[in-house]
VMD Tcl script that draws the C-alpha trace (Angstrom):
set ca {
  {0.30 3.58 36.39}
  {-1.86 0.71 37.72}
  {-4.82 3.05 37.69}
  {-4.43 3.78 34.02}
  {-4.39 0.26 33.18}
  {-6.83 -0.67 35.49}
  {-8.86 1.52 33.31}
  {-7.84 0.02 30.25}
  {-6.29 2.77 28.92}
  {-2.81 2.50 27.26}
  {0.69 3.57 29.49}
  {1.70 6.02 26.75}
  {-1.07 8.53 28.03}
  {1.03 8.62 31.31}
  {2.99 11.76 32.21}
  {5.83 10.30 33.59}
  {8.99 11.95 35.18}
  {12.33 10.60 34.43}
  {12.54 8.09 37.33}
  {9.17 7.39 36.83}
  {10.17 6.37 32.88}
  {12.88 4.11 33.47}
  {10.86 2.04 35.88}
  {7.90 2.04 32.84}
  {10.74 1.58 30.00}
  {11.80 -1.75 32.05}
  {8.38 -3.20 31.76}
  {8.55 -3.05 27.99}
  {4.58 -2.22 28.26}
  {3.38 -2.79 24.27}
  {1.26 0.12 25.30}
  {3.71 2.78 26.01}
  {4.80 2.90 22.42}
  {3.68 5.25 20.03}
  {0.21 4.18 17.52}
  {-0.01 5.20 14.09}
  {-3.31 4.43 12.76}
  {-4.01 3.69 9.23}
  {-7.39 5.23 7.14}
  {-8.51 2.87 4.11}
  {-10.51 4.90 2.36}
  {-12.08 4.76 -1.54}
  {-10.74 6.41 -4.42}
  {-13.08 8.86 -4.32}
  {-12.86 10.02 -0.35}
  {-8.67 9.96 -1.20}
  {-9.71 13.05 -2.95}
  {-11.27 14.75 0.54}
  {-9.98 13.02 2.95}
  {-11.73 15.76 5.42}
  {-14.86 15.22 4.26}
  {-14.85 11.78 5.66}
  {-16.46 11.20 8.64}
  {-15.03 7.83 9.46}
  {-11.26 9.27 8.67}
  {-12.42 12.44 11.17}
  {-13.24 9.91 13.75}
  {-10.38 8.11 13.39}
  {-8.01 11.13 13.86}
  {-10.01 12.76 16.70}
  {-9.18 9.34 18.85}
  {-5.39 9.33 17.43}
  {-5.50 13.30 18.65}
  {-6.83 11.64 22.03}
  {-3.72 9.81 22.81}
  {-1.36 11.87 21.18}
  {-1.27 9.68 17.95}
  {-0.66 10.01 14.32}
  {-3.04 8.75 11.29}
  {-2.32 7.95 7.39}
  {-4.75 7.90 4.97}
  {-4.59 5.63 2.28}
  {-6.16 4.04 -0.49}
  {-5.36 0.15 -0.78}
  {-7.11 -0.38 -3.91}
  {-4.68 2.10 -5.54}
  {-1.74 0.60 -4.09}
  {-2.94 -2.85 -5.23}
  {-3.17 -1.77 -9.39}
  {-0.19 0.40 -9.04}
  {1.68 -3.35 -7.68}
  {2.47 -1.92 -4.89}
  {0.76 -4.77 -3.11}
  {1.02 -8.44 -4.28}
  {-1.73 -11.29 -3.66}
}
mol new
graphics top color blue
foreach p $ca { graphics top sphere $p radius 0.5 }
foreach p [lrange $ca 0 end-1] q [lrange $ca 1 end] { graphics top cylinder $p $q radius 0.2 }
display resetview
């Protein structure tokens, strides 16, 4: 484990056996729990999400680490009320 974060790189991409996971789970390492990553993107790339290359970007480092991504359009969430000022 020490090497991983040595390396800057989040405890959830650990394989861990089941000793090996309480020891982790008592450390309550932020970095052990899952991501979800969240796409903004414009009305108009909401309509092809895979087209865009910043959303493909975003879910090839997600994919990296075993992560999920939502893509969303803020602006739409804002004039549907969805989201107050």
């Amino acid at each position: 484990m020490r090497d991983i974060l040595k390396e800057e790189k989040p405890a959830r991409l650990l394989e861990l056996d089941k000793e090996e996971q309480k020891i982790a789970k008592g450390l309550h390492l932020l970095t052990m729990k899952p991501m979800l990553y969240v796409a903004n993107v414009s009305e108009d790339d909401l309509l092809d999400v895979d087209a865009n290359k910043h959303v493909a970007s975003v879910r090839e480092f997600a994919a990296s680490e075993g992560s999920q991504v939502i893509v969303v359009c803020a602006k739409n969430r804002r004039r549907n009320g969805f989201i107050r000022r």
